[in-house]
N, C-alpha and C positions, 0 to 999 in steps of 0.2 A: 145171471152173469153180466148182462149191460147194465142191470140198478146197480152191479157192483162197481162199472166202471164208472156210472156216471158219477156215483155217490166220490170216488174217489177223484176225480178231475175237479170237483166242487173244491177241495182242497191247497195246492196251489194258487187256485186264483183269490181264496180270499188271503193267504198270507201275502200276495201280490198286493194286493189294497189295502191290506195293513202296512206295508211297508210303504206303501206311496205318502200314504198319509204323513207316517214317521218322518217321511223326507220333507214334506211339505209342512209339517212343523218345525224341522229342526231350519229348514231355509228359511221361516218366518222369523225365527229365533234370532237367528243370525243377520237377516235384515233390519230389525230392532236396535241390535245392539252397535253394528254398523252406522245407522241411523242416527241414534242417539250420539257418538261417538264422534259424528260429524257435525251436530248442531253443537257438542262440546266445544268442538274447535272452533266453529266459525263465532262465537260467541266471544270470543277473543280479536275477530277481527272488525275489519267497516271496509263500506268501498270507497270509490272514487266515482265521484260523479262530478261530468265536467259539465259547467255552470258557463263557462265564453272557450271556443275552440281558437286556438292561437301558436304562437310559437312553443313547440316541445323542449325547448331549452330556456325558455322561459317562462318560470312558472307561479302563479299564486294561490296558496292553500288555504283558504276557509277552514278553519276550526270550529265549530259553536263550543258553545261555556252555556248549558240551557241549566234551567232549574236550579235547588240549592245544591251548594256547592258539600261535598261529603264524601268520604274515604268509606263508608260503610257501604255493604253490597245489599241489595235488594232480595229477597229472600220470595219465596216460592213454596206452590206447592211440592211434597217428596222431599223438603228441606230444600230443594234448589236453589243455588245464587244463581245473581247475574251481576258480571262484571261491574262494581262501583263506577259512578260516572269521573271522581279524578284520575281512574287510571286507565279511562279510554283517551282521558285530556290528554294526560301523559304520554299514552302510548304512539299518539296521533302525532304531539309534538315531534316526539323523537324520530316518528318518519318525516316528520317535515326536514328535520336538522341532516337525519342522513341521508336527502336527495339532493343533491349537488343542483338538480335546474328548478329546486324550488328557491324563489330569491326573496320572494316575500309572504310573509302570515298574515292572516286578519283574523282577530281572536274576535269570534262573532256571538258577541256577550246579552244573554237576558237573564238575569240572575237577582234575586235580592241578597246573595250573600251566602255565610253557611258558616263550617267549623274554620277554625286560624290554622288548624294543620294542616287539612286540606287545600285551603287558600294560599299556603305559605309554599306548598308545594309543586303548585301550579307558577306560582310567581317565579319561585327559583329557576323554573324549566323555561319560561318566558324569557328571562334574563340570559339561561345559557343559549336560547337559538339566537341572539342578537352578537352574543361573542361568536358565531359561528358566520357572521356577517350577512346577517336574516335579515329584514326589513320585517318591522311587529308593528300592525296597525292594529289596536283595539274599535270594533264598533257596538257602540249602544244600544240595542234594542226600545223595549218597553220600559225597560229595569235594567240598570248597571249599577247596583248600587252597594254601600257597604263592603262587602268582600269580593263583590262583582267590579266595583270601582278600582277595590282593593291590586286585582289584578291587572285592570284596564291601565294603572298608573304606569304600570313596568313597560309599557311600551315605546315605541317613537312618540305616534301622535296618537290621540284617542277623536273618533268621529261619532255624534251624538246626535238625533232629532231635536230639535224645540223641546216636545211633551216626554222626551224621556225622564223617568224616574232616576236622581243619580245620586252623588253625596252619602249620606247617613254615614260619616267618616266616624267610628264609635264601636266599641266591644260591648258586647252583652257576655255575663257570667248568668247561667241558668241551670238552677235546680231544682227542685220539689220538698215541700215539707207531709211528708205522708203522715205523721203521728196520731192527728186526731182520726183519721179513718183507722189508721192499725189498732187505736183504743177501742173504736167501735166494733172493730170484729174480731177484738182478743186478741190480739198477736202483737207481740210481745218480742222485743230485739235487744239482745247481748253485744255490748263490745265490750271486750276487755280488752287495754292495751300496757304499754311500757309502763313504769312507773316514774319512770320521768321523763318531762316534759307533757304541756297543758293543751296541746294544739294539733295533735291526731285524731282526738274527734271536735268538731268544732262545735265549740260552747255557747250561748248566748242565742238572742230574738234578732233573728235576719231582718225584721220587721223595723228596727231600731237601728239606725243610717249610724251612731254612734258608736253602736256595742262593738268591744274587741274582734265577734266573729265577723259583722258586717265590714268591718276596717281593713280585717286581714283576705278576706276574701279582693274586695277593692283594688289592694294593692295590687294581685296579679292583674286585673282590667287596667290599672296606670301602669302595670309596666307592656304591655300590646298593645293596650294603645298608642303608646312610644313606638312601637315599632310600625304602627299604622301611618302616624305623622312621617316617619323619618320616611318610609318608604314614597310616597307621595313627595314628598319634600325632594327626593331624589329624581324619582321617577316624571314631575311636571316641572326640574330647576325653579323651586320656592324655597325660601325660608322656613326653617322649622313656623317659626311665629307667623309666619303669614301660613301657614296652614292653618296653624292651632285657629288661628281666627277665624276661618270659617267651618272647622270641625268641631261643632258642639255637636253632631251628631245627626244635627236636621239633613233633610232632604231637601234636594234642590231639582228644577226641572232642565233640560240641556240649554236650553236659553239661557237661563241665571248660570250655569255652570261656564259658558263661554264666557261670559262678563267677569266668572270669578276665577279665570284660568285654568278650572277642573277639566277645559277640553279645549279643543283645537279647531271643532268644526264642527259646526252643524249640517246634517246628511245623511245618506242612507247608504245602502250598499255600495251603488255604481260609485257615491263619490269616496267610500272608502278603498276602491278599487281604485280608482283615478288615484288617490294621494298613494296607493302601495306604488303605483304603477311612475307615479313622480320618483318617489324616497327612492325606487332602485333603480332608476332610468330606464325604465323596462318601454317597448312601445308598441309591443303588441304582444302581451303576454295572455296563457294559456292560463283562465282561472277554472279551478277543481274544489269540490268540498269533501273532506273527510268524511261521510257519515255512517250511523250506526247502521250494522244489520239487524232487524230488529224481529225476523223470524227465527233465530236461534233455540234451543229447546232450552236453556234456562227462562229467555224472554217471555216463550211460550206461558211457561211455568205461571211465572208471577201476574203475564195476564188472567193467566185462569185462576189464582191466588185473587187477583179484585174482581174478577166476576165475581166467585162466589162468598166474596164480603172476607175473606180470611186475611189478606194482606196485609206485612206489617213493614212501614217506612225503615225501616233498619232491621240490621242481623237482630235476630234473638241471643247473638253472642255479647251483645253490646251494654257491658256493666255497667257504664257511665254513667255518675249521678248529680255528676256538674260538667256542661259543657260550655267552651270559652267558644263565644260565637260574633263571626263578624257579620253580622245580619241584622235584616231592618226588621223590627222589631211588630211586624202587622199579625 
């Protein structure tokens, strides 16, 4: 009779520790997806971190503009993105425009440049926190150059070191001729298009600066480039032609750029801070910088995507097989 009781009390207690377990699965579960759930969110945002402590109603926001400039997101392992860098630019700007005691920006630019949509984008949002009556100081790093300049223009003033890399005012059209590799390994590519009109697929040897296709491709590069000159032309009060002349594309270093009116100052931070701190009257202003969180679980993702060698600079969604780029061409 007691091996019977005992045998039966044995019973209870292991459906007890099965269901503990259950529980402590299902709360692991659910801390996961929690988890994750919040490094989604935060992946969307950045903080603030204050850089000189000063007046709370007075205020100047750092933005950086790092790396090339691109609307494509950075891709991960699990497929993960992680928020493209123009629309952390964006989203940054747009808290600057909607805080009433930010009075001045410093778009804190190291860039050689990137796509014209994504730079074009950046610039528009430039231009509208100045109608918002922003004070937009551009400062120059390493590199400001190309699409990086591109945007530096839209500003009030732009401040620049001596050795900064700047200039390269010029479009690059860029594509690939795959054919002779696709003949090498058999593959073999159909277009069939309308039958009229010759210029859906493009005909002729890219190679030949002359041919039809080289000419037509060109023309979009002469028409962004126009919009490259006029924007500077506007953005540093120059002439179209006194632009054009010194936009063949070259590179200049911040010295040669003071001389040729590409900038306004040679300097670094503090004295980009000093001119924000002139341009608004401000006299003891609180300066903050945007920046990324960069523990997020997408972020996570794509670090662990170039550890282990998988990482690819762009979506895998990205058809594009000509891109218009305002970049310096290294």
């Amino acid at each position: 009779m007691q091996s019977e009781k005992k045998g039966s009390s044995k019973i209870p207690l292991l459906i007890i520790i099965l269901m503990f377990i259950f529980i402590l699965i299902i709360c692991c579960v659910l801390s996961i997806v929690l988890m994750i759930s919040l490094f989604n969110t935060i992946d969307k945002s950045y903080y603030e971190e204050v850089i000189n402590p000063g007046n709370i109603n007075e205020i100047i926001a750092i933005i950086p503009i790092t790396g090339e400039i691109t609307s494509q997101p950075l891709t991960g392992l699990f497929n993960s993105e992680e928020v493209d860098m123009t629309t952390k630019v964006l989203n940054k700007l747009d808290k600057a425009i909607e805080n009433n005691y930010v009075k001045a920006i410093i778009l804190d630019i190291n860039s050689p440049g990137g796509e014209v949509y994504a730079t074009e984008l950046i610039t528009n949002k430039v231009k509208e926190a100045k109608t918002y009556g922003k004070v937009v100081i551009a400062l120059l790093r390493d590199m400001g150059a190309s699409g990086g300049y591109y945007i530096a223009s839209a500003a009030d003033k732009i401040v620049a070191s001596e050795s900064t890399i700047t200039g390269s005012i010029g479009v690059i059209l860029q594509t690939q001729d795959l054919s002779g590799l696709y003949e090498k390994l058999g593959i073999k590519t159909y277009l069939i298009t309308n039958s009229k009109g010759d210029f859906k697929v493009i005909k002729g040897d890219l190679d030949d600066t002359e041919s039809d296709a080289y000419k037509l491709i060109q023309r979009i590069a002469d028409d962004t480039y126009d919009m490259f000159i006029e924007n500077v032309a506007e953005g540093r009060s120059m002439t179209k032609d006194e632009v054009i002349a010194i936009a063949d594309g070259r590179i200049y270093s911040g010295k040669q750029a003071l001389n040729l009116n590409l900038i306004d100052k040679t300097g670094y931070l503090n004295d980009a801070i000093d001119l924000a701190s002139e341009k608004a009257n401000l006299s003891n202003p609180k300066v903050i910088e945007y920046k990324n969180i960069d523990y997020s679980w997408s972020s996570l993702n794509v670090k662990l995507a170039k550890a282990f060698g998988v990482f690819s600079q762009l979506n895998n969604t990205d058809y594009s097989t000509l891109k218009v780029l305002y970049q310096v061409p290294f």
